[in-house]
DRENBA-451479 format. One record per residue: x, y, z negated of N, C-alpha, C in turn. Coordinates in steps of 0.2 Angstrom, whole numbers, plus 2048, in hexadecimal, padded with zeros to 3 digits. Example, Ala and Ser with C-alpha at 12.3 -4.5 7.8 and 13.67 -1.06 7.14 Angstrom:
BEGIN
8427E47D983E7EA7D98427F07D9 8407F57DD8447FB7DC8408007D9 
This chain:
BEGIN
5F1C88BBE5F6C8DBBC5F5C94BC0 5F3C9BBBC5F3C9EBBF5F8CA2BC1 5FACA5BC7600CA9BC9600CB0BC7 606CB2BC2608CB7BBF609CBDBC3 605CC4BC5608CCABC860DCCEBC2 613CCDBC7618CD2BC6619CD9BCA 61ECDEBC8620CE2BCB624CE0BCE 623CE2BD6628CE0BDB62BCE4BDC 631CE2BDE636CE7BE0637CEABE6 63BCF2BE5638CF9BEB638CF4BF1 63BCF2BF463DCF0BFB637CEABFE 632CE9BFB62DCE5BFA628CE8BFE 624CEAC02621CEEC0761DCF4C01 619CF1BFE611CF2BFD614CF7BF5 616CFDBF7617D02BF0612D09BF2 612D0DBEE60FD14BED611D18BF1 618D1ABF261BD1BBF7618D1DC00 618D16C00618D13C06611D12C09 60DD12C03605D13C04602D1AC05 606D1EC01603D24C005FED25BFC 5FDD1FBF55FAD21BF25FBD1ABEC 5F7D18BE55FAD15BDF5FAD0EBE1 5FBD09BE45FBD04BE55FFD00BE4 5FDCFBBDD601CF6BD8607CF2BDE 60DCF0BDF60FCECBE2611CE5BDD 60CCDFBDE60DCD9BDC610CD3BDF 612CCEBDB615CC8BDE612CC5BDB 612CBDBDF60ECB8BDE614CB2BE0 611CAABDC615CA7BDE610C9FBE3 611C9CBE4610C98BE660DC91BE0 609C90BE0605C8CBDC608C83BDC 609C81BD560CC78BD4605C75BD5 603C73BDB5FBC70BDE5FDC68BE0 606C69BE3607C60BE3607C5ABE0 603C57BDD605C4FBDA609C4BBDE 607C45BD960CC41BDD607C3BBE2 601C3CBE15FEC39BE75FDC3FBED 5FCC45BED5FEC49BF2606C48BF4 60AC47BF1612C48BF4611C40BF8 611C3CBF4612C33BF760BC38BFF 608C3BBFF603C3AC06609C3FC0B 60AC43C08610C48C0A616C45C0F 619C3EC0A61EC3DC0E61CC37C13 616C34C0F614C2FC13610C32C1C 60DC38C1B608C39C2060EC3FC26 614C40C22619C43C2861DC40C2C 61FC39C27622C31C2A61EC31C2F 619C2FC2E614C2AC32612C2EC37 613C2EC3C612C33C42611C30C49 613C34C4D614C30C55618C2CC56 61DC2BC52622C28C53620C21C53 61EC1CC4E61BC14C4D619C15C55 617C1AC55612C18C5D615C1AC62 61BC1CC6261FC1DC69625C1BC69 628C1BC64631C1BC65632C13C64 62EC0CC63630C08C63631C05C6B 62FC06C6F631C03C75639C08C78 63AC0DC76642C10C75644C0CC70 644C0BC6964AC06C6864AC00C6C 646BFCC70646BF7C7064ABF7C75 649BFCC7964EC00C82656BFEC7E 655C02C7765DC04C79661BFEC74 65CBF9C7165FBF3C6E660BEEC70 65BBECC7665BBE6C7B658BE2C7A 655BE1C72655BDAC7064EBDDC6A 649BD8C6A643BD6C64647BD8C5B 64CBD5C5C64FBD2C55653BD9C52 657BDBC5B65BBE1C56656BE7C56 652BE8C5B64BBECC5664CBEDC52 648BE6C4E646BE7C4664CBE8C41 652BE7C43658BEAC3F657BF1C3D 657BF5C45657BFBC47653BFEC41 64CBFCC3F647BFEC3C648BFBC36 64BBF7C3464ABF5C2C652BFAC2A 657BFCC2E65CC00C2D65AC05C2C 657C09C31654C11C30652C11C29 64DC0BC28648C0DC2264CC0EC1A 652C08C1D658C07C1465BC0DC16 65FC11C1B662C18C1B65DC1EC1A 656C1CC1C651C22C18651C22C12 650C1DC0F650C1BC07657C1FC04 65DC1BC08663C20C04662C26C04 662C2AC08661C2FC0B65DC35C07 658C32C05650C34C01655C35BF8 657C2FBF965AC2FBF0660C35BEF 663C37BF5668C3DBF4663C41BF4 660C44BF565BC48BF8657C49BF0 656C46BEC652C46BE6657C48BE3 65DC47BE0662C48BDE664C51BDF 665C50BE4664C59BE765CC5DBE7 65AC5BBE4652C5DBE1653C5FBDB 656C5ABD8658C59BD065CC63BD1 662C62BD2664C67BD3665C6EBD5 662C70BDB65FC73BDF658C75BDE 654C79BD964DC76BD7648C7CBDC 649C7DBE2647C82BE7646C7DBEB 63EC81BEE63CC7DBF6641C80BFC 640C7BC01646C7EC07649C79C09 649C72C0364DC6DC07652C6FC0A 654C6CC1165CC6DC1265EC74C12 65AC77C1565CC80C1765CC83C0D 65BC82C0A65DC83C04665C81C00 663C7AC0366BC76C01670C7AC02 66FC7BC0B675C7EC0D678C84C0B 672C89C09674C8FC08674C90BFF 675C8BBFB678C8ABF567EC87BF7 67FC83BFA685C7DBF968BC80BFD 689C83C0468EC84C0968CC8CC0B 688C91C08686C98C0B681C98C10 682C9FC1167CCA4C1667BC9EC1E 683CA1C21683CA1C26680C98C28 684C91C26681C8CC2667AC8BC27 676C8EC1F66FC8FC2066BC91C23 66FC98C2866BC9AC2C66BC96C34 671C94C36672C8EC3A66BC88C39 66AC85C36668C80C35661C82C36 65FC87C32656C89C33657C8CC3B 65CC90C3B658C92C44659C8EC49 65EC87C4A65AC81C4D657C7EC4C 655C7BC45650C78C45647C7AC43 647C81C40642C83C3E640C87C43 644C8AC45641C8DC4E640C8BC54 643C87C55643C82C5A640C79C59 646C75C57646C70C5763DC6EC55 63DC70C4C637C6CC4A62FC70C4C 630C78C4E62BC79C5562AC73C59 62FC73C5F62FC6DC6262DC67C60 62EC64C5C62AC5FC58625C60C59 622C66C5461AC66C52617C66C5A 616C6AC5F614C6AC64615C63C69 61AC5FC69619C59C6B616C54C69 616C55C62611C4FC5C60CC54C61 607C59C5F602C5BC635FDC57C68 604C5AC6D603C55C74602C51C74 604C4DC70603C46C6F5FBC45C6B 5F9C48C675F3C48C645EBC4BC69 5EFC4FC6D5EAC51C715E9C4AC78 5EFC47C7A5EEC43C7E5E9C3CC7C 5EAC3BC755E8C37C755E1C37C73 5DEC3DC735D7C40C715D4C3FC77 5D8C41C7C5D3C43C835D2C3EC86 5D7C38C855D7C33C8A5D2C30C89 5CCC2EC865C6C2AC865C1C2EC8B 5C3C37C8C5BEC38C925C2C39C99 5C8C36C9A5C9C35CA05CBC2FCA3 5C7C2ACA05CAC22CA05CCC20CA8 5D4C1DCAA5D3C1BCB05D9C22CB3 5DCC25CB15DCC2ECB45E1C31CAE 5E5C37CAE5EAC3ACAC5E5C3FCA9 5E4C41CA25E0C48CA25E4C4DCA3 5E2C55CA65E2C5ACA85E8C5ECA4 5EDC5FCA55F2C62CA15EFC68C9D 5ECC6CCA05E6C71C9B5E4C6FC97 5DDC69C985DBC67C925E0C63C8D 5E4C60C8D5E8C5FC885ECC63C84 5EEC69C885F2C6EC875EEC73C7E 5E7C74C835E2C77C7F5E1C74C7A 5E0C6EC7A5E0C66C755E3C6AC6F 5EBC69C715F0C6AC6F5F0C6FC6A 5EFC75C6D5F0C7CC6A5E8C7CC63 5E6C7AC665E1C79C625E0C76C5A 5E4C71C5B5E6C6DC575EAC72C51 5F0C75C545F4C78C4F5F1C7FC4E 5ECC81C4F5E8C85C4D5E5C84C47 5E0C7EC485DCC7AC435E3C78C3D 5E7C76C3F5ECC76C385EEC7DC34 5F1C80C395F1C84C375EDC8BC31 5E6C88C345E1C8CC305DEC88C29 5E0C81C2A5DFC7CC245E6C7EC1C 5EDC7FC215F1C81C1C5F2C89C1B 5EEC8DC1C5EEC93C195EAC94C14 5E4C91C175DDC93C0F5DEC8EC0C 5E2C8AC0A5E2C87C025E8C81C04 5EBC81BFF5F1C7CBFD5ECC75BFD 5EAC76BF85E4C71BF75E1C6DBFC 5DFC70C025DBC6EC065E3C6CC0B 5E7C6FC0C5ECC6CC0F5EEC64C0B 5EFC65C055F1C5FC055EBC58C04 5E6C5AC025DFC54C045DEC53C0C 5E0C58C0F5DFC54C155E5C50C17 5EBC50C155F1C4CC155F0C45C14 5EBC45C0D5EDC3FC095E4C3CC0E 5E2C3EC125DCC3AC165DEC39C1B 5E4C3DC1F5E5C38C265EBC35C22 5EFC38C1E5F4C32C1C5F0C2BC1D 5EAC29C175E6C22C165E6C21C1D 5E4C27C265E0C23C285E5C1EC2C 5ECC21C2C5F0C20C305F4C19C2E 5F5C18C265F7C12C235F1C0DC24 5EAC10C255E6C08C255E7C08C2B 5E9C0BC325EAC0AC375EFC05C39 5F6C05C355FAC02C355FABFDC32 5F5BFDC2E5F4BF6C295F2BF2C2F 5ECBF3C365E9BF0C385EEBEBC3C 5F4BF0C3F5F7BEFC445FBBEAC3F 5FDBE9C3B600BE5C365FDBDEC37 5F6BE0C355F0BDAC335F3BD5C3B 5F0BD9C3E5F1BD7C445F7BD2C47 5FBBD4C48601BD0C46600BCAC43 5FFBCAC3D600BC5C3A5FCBBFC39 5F4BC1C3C5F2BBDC3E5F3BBAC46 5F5BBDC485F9BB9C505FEBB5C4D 604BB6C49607BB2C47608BACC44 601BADC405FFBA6C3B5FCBA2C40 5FBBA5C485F6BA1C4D5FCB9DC50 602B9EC4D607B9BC5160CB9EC59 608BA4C57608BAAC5E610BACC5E 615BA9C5C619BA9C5B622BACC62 61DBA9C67622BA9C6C627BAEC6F 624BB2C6E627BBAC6F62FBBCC6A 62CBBBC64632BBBC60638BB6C5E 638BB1C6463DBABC64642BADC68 648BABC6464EBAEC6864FBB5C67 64FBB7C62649BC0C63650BC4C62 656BC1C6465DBC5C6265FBC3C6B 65BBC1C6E65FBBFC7565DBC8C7B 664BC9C7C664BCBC7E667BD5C7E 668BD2C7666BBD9C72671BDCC75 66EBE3C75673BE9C79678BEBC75 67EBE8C76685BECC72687BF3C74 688BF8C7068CBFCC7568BC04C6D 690C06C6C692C0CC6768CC12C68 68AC13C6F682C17C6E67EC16C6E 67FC10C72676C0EC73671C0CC6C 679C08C66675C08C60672C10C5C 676C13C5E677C19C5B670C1EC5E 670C1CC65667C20C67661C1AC65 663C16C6265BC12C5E65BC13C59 661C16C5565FC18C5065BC20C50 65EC23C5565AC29C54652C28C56 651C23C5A64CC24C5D646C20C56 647C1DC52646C1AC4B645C1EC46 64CC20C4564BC28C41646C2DC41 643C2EC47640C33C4A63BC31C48 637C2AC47632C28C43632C28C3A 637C26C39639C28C32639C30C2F 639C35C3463BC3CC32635C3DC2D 636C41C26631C46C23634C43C1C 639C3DC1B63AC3BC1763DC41C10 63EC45C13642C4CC0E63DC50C0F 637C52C11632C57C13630C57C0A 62FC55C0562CC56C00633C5ABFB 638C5BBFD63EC5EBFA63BC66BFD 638C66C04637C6EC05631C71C03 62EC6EBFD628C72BFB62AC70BF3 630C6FBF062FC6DBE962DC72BE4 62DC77BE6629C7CBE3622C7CBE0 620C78BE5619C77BE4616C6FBE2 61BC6CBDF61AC67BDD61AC63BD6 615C61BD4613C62BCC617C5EBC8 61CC60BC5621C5BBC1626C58BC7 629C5BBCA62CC58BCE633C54BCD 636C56BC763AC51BC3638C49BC5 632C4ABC462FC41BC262CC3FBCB 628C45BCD623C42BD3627C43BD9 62EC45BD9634C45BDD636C3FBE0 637C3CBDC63BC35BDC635C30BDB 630C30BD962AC2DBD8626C2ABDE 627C30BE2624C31BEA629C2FBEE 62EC2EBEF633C2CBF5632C27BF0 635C25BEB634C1EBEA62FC19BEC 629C1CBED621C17BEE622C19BF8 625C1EBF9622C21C02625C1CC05 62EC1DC05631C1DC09633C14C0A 633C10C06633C0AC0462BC07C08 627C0AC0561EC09C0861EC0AC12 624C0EC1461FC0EC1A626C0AC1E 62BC0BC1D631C04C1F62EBFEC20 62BBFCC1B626BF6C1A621BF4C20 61EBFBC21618BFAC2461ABFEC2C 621C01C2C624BFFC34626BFAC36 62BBF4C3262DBEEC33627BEBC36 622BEBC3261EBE4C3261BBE6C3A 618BEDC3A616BF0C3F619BEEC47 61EBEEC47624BECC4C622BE5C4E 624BE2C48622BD9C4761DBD7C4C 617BDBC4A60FBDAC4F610BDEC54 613BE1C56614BE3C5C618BDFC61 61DBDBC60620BD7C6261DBD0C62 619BCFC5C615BC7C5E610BC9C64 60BBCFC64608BCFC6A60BBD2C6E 610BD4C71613BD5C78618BD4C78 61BBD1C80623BD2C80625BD5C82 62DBD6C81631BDCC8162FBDEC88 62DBDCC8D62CBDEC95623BE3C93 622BDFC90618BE4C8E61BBE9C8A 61FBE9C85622BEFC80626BF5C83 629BF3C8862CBF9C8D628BFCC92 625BF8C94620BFCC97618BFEC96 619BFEC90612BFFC8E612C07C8E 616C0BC8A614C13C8B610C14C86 60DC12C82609C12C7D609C0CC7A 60DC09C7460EC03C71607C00C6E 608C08C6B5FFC04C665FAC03C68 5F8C09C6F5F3C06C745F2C00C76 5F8BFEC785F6BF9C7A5F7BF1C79 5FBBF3C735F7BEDC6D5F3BEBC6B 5EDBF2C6A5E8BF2C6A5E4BF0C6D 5E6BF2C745E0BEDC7B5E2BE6C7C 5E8BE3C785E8BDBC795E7BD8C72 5E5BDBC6D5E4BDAC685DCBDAC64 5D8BE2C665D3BE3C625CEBE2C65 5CEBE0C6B5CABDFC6F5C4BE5C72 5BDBE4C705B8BEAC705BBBEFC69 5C0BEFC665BFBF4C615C7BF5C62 5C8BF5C695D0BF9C6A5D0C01C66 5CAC05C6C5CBC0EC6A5CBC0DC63 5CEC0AC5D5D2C0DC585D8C0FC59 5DBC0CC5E5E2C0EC5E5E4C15C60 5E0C16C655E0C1EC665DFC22C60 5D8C21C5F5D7C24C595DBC25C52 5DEC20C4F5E3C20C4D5E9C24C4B 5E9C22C535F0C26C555EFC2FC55 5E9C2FC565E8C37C575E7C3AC50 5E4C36C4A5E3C38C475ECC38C41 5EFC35C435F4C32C425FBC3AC43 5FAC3DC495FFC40C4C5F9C48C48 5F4C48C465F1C4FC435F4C4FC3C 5F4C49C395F8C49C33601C4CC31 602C4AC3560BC4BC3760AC52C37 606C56C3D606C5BC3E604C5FC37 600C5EC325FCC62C31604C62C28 604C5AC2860DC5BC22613C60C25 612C5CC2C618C62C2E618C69C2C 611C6CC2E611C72C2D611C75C26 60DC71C2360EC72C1B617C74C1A 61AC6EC1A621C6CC18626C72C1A 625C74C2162AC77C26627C81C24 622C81C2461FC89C23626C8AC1A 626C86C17629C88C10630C8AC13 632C87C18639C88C1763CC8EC1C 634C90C1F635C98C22633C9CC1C 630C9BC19630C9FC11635C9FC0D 638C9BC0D63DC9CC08642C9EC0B 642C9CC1464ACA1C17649CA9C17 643CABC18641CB1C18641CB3C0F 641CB0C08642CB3C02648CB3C00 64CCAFC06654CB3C04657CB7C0A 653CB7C0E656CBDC13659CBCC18 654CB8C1D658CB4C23653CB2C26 64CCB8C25647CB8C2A642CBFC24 63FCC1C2A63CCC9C28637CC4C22 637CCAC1E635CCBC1462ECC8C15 629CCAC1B622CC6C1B624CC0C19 627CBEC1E625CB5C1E627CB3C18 629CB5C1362BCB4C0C623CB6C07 61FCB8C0A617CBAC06613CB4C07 60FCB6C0160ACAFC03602CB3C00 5FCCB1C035F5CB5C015F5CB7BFA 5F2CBBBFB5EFCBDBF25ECCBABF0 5E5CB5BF45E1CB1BF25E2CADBF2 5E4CA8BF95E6CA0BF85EEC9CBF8 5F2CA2BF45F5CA2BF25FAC9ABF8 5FAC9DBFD5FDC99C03600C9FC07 609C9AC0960AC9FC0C60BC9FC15 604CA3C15601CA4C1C605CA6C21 608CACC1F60DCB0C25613CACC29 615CA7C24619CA1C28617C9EC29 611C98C2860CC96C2A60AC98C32 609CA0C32607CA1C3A60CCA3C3C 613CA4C3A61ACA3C3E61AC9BC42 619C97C3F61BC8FC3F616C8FC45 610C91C4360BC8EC4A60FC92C4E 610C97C50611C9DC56616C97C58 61BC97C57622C92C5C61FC8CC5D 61AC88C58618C82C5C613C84C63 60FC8AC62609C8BC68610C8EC6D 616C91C6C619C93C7261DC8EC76 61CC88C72622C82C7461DC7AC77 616C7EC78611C79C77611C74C7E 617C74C82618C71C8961DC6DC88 61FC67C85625C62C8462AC62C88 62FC5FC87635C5BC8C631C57C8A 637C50C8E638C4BC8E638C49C86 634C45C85633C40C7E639C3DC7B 63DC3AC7D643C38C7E648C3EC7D 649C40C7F64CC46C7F64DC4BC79 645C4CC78643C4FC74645C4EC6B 644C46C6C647C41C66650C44C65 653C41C6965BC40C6C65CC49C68 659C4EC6B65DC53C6765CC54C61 654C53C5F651C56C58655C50C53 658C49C5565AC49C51661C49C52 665C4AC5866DC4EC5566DC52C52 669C58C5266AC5DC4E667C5CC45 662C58C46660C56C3E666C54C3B 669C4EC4066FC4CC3B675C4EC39 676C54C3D67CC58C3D67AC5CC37 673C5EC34670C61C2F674C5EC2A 670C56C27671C51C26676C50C23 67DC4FC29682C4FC25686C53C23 685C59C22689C60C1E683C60C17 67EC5CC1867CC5EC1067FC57C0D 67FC51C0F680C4CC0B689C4EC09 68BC51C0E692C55C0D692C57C05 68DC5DC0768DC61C0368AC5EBFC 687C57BFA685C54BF568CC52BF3 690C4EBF7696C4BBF269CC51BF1 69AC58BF469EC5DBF369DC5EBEB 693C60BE9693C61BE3694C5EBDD 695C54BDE696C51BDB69EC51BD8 6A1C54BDC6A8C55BDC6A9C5DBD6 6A8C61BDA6ACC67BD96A6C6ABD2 6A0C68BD269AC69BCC696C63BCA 69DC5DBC5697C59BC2695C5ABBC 695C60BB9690C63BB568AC66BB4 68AC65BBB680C68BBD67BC65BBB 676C66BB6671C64BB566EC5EBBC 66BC59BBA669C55BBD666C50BBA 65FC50BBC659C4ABB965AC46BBD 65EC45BC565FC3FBC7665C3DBCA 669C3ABCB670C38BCB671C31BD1 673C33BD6674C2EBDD67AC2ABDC 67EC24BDD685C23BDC689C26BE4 68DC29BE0692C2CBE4692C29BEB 692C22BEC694C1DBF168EC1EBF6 687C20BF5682C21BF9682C29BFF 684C2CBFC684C32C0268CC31C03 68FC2CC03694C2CC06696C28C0B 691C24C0A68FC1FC0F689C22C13 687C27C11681C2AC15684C2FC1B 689C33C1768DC37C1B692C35C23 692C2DC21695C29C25690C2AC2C 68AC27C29686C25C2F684C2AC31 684C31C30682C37C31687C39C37 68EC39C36693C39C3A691C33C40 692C2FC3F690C28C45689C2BC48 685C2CC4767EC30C48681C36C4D 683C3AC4C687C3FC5068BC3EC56 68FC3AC55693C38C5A692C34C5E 68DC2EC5D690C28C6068BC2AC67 687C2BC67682C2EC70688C32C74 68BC36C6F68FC3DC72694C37C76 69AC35C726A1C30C7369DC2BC78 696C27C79696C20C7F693C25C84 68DC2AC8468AC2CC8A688C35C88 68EC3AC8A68FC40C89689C40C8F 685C45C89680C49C8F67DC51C8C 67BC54C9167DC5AC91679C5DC8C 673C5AC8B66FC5BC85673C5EC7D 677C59C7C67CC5CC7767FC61C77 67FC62C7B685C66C7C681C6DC7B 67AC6EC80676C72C7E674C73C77 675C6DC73673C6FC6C676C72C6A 67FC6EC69684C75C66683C7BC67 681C7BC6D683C84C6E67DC87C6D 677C84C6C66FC89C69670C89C61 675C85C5D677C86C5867CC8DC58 681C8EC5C685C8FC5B683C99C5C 67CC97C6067BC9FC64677CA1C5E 676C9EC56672CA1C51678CA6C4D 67CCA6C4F683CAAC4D683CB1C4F 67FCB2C5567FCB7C5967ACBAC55 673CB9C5566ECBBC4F66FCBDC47 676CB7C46676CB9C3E67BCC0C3D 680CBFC41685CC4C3E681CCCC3E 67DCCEC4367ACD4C41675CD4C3E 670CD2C40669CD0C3B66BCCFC32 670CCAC3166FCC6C2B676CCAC25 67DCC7C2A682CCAC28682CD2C25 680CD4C2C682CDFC2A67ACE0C2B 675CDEC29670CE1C2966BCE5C2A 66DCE5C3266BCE8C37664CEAC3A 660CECC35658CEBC35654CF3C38 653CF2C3C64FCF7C4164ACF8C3A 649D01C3A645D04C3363DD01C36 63CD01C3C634D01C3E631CF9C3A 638CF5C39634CEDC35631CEFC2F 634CF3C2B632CF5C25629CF9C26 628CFAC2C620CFDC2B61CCF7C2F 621CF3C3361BCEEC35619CE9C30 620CEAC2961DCE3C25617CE4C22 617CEBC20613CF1C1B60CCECC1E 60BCF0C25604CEFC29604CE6C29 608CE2C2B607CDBC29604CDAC24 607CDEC1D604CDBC175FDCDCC17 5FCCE1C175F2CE3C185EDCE0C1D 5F1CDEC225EDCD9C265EECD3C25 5F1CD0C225F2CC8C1F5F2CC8C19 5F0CCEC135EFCCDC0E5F5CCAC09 5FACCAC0B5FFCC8C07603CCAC02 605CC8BFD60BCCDBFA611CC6BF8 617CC9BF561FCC7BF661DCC1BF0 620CBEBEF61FCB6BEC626CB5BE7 624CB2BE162ACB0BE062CCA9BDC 632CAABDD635CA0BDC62FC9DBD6 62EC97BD962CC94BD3631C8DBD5 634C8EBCD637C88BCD63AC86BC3 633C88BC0633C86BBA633C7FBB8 
């Protein structure tokens, strides 16, 4: 389908005006390129990340026990599922990419909206993509420093490196972004098929021992359940990543609900079982200190054909990065099309009809953030603040069902679902804060709260220095871009 030029509107950079000479100003929209086997690689290959490979010896910390583990993961998977199905229902309705930063600023306004994108779009899931990085670069190098810690440099460089090559993969063509999704997706599922296989044949060998008793020992306590779940979560995140591109999704009436119906169900599955094998080959003492779960399943499992796990892994954490970036670039494009980030980042090429300028927004805060906290940590906030998201939209879901049950909808959740969703969104929230207040939190509220100070001039009174309006101009002729608009036919 080709994209329609229209006349743009004055405020739009690229006019006669403003050139000093006759220079058509046109818009372009964003191309329907997704299927439903790109969206199922979309939500499958943003899931499936470092998380399988790191955050299982954290639940196991904060459960105590083999047994309530795999609760912890068979729970997250049935609350992503619900979760996913509000989430389509709000697709039905909402038919604009943005996901939640969308929601909010239909459902509840500006200023919520704005809240929500500048912790987590500016911050948090930067932070994210830069430690997913770390992580891909670490596990690159490690075959040439065997024995030894490599070089924070070379990793760093690794690192940077990395979100460069993504970044240049999703500017020159959608296409090429999402074929390359749907091949580390495969490589990442055969990887975990392996870890599966594995397992199960230790099991059938009667390798049984580790998982006996496998509740002895379980941690009771109001936060502790409450950071396994985040730390679980954290590996389940991207679940709602295909709500922020539905613009560019081919019939997403159907390929909506189609694709979380096959992802979300498909990688639950194949984290339980994954868990499973991880726990017939080591015990909870080898799982705690291992530092590397997969690694080193791998070296008491695969023998001479361990370095797949690394490789796996690494190829594993390129995938994440490269959906993420896909997923998250739309949602500074679309805060930037209603006016809650300068009018570039709302452009997309002339040619590859991708929108690049928030594409190299997204990289710039991941290269700026390219040094981590604490991995632990890092989790514990990204996902306070997600679920604080989280539960003001599922709010905002049973608000619309209430006060607008006449909106159009192809698909219809039972009331009882975000209400229960909203529940554990609240308990998600609170329960770290109420058993072990730490100061982290409290940092969060107030990085949320200091987006206030940005929006009332910036947003509210519209406070815009005239020199922006000449840097857009010269942005747009060196990025080739022009103003875009909705596609949501």
């Amino acid at each position: 389908m080709k994209a329609a030029a229209i006349q743009a509107p004055h405020e739009t950079c690229l006019n006669s005006s403003s050139m000093g000479k006759n220079v058509k100003s046109v818009t372009t929209a964003l191309k329907r390129e997704v299927g439903l086997v790109s969206s199922v690689s979309l939500l499958v290959g943003t899931m499936v990340g470092s998380g399988i490979f790191m955050t299982p010896e954290w639940v196991l910390y904060y459960t105590g026990s083999p047994g309530a583990s795999l609760v912890i993961w068979a729970a997250c998977g049935v609350l992503s599922m619900l979760s996913a199905l509000c989430y389509i229902e709000l697709g039905s309705v909402i038919k604009e990419s943005g996901g939640e930063y969308i929601y909010l600023l239909k459902i509840f306004g500006p200023l919520p909206a704005f809240l929500h994108f500048y912790t987590n779009e500016i911050l948090v899931r930067p932070s994210s993509s830069a430690a997913v990085a770390l992580s891909f670069a670490k596990y690159v190098v490690a075959p040439f420093y065997p024995g030894c810690v490599p070089p924070q440099v070379v990793v760093k460089f690794l690192a940077a490196a990395c979100i460069i090559v993504v970044l240049f993969i999703n500017c020159f063509s959608v296409r090429l972004a999402t074929s390359t999704q749907t091949f580390f997706t495969a490589a990442k599922v055969l990887a975990l098929v392996v870890i599966l296989t594995g397992g199960t044949v230790i099991l059938l060998q009667g390798q049984t021992r580790n998982l006996q008793n496998a509740f002895h020992g379980t941690a009771a306590g109001f936060g502790p359940v409450g950071l396994a779940f985040y730390q679980a979560l954290w590996a389940y995140g991207g679940w709602s990543n295909l709500n922020s591109v539905i613009e560019e999704v081919k019939r997403p009436e159907v390929n909506l609900p189609r694709a979380v119906l096959i992802s979300v169900p498909l990688v639950t599955f194949l984290y339980v079982m994954v868990n499973v094998s991880y726990f017939a080959a080591m015990t909870s003492s080898e799982l705690l200190t291992s530092g590397a779960v997969a690694v080193t399943w791998g070296n008491k499992i695969l023998g001479t054909w361990m370095w797949l796990m690394p490789v796996a892994v690494a190829m594993s954490t390129f995938g994440t990065i490269n959906g993420s970036f896909f997923c998250t670039s739309r949602v500074c494009y679309v805060a930037a099309r209603e006016g809650h980030l300068p009018k570039i980042l709302s452009m997309v090429h002339v040619q590859c009809l991708t929108p690049s300028p928030s594409l190299i927004f997204k990289a710039l805060l991941s290269l700026c953030i390219i040094v981590p906290g604490n991995f632990v940590k890092i989790v514990n906030y990204c996902s306070f603040t997600t679920w604080l998201s989280y539960g003001m939209i599922f709010s905002g879901l049973v608000y619309l069902r209430i006060k607008e049950p006449h909106l159009p909808r192809s698909y219809k959740v039972p009331l009882a679902v975000p209400v229960i969703i909203l529940v554990v969104s609240a308990y998600l929230i609170l329960a770290p804060i109420i058993d072990s207040p730490e100061i982290e939190y409290l940092y969060a509220v107030l990085f949320i709260l200091s987006g206030i100070i940005i929006y009332v001039p910036l947003i509210h009174f519209k406070l815009h220095p005239e020199f922006l309006s000449k840097i857009t101009l010269y942005l747009q002729l060196l990025l080739q871009v022009v103003p875009a608009t909705k596609n949501i036919d």
